[in-house]
N, C-alpha and C positions, 0 to 999 in steps of 0.2 A: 093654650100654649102656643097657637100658630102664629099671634101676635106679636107675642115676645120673642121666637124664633124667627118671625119676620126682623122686627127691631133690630136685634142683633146683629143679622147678617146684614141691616144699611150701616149699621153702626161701625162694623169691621169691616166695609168698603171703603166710607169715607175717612177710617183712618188709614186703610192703607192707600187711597188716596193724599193725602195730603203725609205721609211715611214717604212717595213717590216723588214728589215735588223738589224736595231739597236735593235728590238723587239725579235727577233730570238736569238740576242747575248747574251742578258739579260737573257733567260732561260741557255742558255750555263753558262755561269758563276755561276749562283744561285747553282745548284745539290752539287760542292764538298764543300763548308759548309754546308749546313746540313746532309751530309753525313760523317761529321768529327764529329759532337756530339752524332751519336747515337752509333760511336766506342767507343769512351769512357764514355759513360753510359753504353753500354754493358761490356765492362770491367772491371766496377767501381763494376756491379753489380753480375758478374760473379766471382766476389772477386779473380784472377788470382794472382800470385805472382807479388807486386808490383816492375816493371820493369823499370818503367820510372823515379821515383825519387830512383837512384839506391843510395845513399848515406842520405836518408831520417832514414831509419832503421827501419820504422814505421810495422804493421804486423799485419794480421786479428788475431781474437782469432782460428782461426782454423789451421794458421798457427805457432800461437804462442806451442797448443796443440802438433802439430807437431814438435815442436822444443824440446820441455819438454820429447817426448815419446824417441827422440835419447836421451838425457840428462839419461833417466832412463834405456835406451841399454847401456850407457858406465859406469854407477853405477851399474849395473848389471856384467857387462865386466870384472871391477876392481875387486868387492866381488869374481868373477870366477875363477880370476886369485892370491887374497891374499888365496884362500882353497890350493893351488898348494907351500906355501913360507911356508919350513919347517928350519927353523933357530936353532933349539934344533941339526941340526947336522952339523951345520957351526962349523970348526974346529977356534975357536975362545973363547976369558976367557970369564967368565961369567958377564964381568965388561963393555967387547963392545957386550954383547947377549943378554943380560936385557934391556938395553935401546931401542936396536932396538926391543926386543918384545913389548915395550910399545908404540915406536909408531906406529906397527902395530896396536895396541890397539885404540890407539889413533885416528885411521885412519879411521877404522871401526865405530866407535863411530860418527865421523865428515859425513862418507857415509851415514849413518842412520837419520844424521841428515837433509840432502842433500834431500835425500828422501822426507822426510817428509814437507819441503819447498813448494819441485817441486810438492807436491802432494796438497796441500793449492792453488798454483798458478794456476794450471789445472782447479778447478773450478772458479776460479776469473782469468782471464787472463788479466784484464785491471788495477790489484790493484798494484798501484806501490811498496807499502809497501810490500808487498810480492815476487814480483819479484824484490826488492833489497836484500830480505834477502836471496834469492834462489843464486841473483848473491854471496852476500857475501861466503854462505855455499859452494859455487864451488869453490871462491880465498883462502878459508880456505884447502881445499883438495888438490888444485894442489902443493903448495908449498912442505909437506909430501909426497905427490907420487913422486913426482921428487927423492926426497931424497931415498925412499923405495928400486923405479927404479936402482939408484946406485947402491947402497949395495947386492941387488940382484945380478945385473950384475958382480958383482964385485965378490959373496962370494959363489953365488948357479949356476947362468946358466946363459948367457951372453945373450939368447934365449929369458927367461921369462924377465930379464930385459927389452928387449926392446919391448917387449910387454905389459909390464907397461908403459914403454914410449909414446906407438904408442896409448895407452887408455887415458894419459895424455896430449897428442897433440888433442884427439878428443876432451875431455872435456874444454879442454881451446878454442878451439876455435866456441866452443858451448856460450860459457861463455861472445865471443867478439860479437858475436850475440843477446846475449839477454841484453848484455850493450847499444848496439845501440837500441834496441828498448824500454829500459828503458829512455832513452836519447828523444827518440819521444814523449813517453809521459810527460815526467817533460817539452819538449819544448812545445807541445801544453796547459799543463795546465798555465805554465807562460804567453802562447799569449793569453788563458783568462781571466788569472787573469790582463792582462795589459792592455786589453777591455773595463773589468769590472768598473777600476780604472781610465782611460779615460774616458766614459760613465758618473760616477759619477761628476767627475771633472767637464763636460759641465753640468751635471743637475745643479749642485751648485752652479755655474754661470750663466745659465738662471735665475734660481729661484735669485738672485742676483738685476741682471738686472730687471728682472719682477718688484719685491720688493722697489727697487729704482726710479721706473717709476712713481709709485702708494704710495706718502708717508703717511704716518697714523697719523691723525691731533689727538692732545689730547684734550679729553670729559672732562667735568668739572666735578667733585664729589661732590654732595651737601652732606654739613657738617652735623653730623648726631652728638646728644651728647649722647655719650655712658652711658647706667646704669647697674652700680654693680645689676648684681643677684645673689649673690654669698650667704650664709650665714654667716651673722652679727658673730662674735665673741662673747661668752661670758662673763661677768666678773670676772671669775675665768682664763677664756683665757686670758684675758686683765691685770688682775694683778689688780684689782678694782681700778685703779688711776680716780683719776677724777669724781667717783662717790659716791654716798650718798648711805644710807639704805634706804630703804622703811618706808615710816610713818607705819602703820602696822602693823612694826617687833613689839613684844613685851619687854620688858629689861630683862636680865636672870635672873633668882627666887636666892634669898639669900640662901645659904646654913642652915638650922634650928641647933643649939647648939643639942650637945647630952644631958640626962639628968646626 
């Protein structure tokens, strides 16, 4: 019998050996999913520069902040470099000097305005309205600095020109920046608004269905006969048709002859 009591007990090793095996594989496998969601919760929540949807354009407000502070290094940049654009001694008439002073003028004026946008948007970084009028105020200025850029190059210093140019390459492409992430937000409020409009559509049609399951039989109204409480008319209202005087009245006294 010791044989077979031996037997046995290799028998119910090696199966619970190999019972063991499939059990062992299973923890093996399990570890790299959940070790893949707490990567990206900690990056979600570490707000890092969004890396992964590189064509999303979307942007925390801390990074938006940081977009608006270079925005206000190259409007600063620009004002730096129009103190340096002395055009009163461009040997030129006064017919091509005037104009270009005004849109200097004009420039300056648009910069100020620039300003004061990107300074609205820094405390609301999520208000689209605002960050469209920041975008616009920036497409209002590049155009003019391009032009300035020229004329410069052209009348004063070939040097400063292109350092209007190289403030005018920064801001524009500042400008393709906070396009795309004006572009994030108008897409997410449309995927709400098209939620919102969905969502309704199924309430409207449950409620529908419900409505039509359950029809609503008509109550009888018992006949009620309505009374005037209104106040009667009088006979002066009424135009006295129809009526008599009062027994009562007395007849009107004869007028007496004088003597």
């Amino acid at each position: 019998m010791k044989p077979v009591a031996i037997l046995a007990a290799i028998l119910a090793c090696s199966a619970g050996a190999w019972a063991q095996k499939p059990e062992q594989a299973q923890p093996e496998a399990k570890p790299p999913a959940p070790a893949a969601t707490p990567q990206t919760e900690t990056a979600g929540g570490a707000q890092p520069a969004p890396a992964a949807p590189a064509g999303d354009g979307y942007l925390t407000p801390a990074q938006v902040k940081e977009l608006l502070h270079k925005v206000w290094l190259a409007d600063y940049r620009i004002n730096d470099l129009l103190s340096e654009v002395h055009p009163e001694r461009w040997k030129l008439s006064p017919a091509v000097r005037n104009p270009f002073q005004q849109t200097l003028e004009t420039l300056r004026a648009q910069l100020v305005a620039l300003d004061g946008w990107r300074t609205q948007l820094e405390t609301r970084p999520d208000s689209m309205y605002l960050g469209y009028m920041t975008y616009a105020a920036m497409d209002a200025v590049l155009p003019r600095l391009d032009g300035v850029a020229r004329s410069i190059a052209q009348h004063e210093n070939a040097s400063l020109g292109a350092q209007f140019s190289q403030a005018g390459n920064q801001l524009f492409d500042l400008q393709q920046t906070l396009g795309l992430y004006l572009g994030a937000l108008l897409r997410n409020q449309d995927q709400v608004l098209q939620a919102m409009q969905s969502n309704l559509a199924a309430c409207q049609n449950e409620l529908g269905y419900a409505l039509r399951a359950r029809p609503v039989t008509a109550k009888p109204v018992k006949n009620v006969i309505t009374r005037y409480q209104g106040r009667r008319p009088s006979p002066r209202a009424s135009g006295g048709a129809g009526r008599t005087a009062p027994k009562s009245a007395a007849p009107p006294a004869k007028p007496t002859p004088k003597k």
